[in-house]
C-alpha positions, -999 to 999 in steps of 0.1 A, spaced: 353 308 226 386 289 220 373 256 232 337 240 220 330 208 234 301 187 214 281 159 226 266 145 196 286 150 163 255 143 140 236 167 117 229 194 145 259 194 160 284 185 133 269 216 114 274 238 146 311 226 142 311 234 105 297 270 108 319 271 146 351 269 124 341 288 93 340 320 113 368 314 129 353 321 168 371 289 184 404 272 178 397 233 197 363 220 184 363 186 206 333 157 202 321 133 223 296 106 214 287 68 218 290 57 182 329 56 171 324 52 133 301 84 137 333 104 154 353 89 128 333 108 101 338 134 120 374 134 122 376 127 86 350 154 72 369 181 94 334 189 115 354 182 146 395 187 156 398 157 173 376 135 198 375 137 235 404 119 256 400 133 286 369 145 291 366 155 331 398 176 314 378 192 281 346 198 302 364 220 326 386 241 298 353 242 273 343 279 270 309 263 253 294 232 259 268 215 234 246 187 239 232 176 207 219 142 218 186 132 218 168 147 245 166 113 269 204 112 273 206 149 289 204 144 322 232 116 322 252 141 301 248 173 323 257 148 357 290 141 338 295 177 330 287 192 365 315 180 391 339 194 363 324 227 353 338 257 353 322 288 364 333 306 329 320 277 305 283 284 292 257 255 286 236 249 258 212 224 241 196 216 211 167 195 218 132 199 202 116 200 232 124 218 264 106 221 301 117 186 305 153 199 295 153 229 314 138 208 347 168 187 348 192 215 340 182 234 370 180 201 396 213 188 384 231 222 380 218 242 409 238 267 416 254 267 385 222 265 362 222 301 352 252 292 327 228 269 307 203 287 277 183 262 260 184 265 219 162 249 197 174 256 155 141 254 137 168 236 109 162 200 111 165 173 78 152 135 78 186 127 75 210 124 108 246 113 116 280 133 107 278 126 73 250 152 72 262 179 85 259 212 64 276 242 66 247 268 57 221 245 81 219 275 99 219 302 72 182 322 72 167 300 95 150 307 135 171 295 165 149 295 196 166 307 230 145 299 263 165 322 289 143 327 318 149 350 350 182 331 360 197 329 332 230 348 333 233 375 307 265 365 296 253 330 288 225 346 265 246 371 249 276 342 242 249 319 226 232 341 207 264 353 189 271 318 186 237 313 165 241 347 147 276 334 136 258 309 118 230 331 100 204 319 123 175 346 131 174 346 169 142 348 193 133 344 226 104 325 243 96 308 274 98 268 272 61 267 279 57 283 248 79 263 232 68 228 237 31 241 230 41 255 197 64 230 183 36 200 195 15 212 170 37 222 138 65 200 141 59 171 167 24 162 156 32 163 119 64 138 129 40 113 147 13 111 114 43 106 90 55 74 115 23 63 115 12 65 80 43 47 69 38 19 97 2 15 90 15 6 52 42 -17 63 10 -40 83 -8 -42 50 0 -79 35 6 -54 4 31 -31 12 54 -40 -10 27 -29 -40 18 -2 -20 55 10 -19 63 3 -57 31 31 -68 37 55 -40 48 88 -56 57 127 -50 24 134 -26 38 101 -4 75 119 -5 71 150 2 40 137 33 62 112 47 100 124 37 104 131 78 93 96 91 131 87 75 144 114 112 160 92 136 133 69 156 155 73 191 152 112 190 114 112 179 110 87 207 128 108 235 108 142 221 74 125 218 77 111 257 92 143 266 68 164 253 36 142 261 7 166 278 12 193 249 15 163 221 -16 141 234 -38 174 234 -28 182 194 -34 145 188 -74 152 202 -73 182 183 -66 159 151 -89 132 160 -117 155 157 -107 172 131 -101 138 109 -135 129 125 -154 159 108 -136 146 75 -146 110 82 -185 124 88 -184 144 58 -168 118 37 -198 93 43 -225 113 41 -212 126 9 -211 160 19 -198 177 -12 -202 208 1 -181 205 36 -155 186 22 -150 211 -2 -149 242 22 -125 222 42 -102 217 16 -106 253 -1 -96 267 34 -67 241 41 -53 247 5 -56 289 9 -38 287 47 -9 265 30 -3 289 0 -5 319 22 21 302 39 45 290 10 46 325 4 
């Protein structure tokens, strides 16, 4: 893996360039992105060897590529990459989402798509940008591989080293799987912490609202600080699985809404009991 070209230096990819380097598996770690002061951290905080100068050049000597964008800017990405692939560089992705990834990957590709593997690391922070990149991100935590039947073996077997490397725990499931999954226990619990926050900021009190908010706001809303332009891209990517978990909630907060004015004790209580029992069992 001498060569690992990264589009997207921020806190996914500048951390696969900080775990890349500390175990030693490639000697050129190149970035690519579209904000220079953002590859200039880069540079600066060693996550990255230098910046791409030639990239028709560095796409066809990469032995890995990663695309670490937000998940609207693929497709533009992998037509840049394909007139300049080689057939020995393997493909890979870090997107939260991925049918819609895969889709493009296999129209824009074609013949080549069995060097791309979609990843998803389950390792995200509110925080973005090459300034918070982190060496351990990785270290304990689930990587999600979506190989399906064309897949090359080689590509899974290079990427899940690559991921291993880290001290990632690697699966495997189908990207149908995937975006149904992560709609409900990552995607929907994203949207509510947007809107919560937003629904404060159109109160004519915000401000006061703001100044008394304490721990139970932090740790509820902590992830509406992610980058809007990625939750935008993942929530439009992932739209049928996300507006179904959003029904599922309505009902749900429905049921609450019943109970609360009829003053059912009783059912608000079970509800809670049952809520708080499933999120302790879970801590643990």
């Amino acid at each position: 893996m001498n060569k690992i070209l990264i589009f997207g230096v921020g806190l996914i990819g500048g951390s696969i360039a900080l775990s890349t380097k500390k175990s030693g598996i490639a000697s050129d770690i190149v970035g690519v992105g579209r904000n220079q002061d953002n590859l200039n951290d880069a540079i600066k905080l060693k996550l990255i060897d230098r910046t791409s100068q030639e990239l028709n050049k560095d796409i066809a000597e990469a032995h890995i590529i990663i695309i670490a964008t937000p998940v609207a800017q693929f497709s533009s990405i992998l037509k840049t990459i394909q007139p300049h692939l080689s057939s020995h560089t393997i493909i890979t992705d870090v997107g939260s989402t991925k049918t819609s990834v895969i889709e493009s990957a296999k129209e824009i590709l074609g013949s080549q798509y069995s060097q791309f593997i979609g990843s998803h690391p389950i390792a995200g922070s509110e925080k973005h940008g090459a300034t918070a990149a982190h060496i351990d991100l990785f270290k304990g935590k689930n990587v999600i591989l979506t190989p399906d039947q064309d897949t090359s073996p080689r590509a899974k077997e290079v990427i899940e080293l690559l991921w291993k490397n880290a001290g990632a725990i690697v699966s495997n499931m189908s990207h149908g799987d995937h975006d149904k999954i992560f709609s409900t226990i990552s995607h929907l619990p994203h949207l509510l912490a947007f809107s919560l926050v937003d629904m404060i900021t159109q109160r004519t009190n915000a401000n006061e609202l703001l100044k008394f908010a304490a721990s139970g706001f932090k740790d509820f809303t902590r992830i509406a600080a992610s980058s809007p332009e990625m939750w935008k891209d993942i929530t439009l990517a992932n739209r049928e699985f996300i507006l179904e978990d959003i029904k599922h909630f309505e009902n749900q907060i429905k049921l609450l809404k019943e109970a609360i004015e009829q003053e059912d004790a009783k059912k608000i209580l079970a509800l809670f009991e049952n809520a708080s029992k499933t999120r302790s069992e879970w801590s643990r």
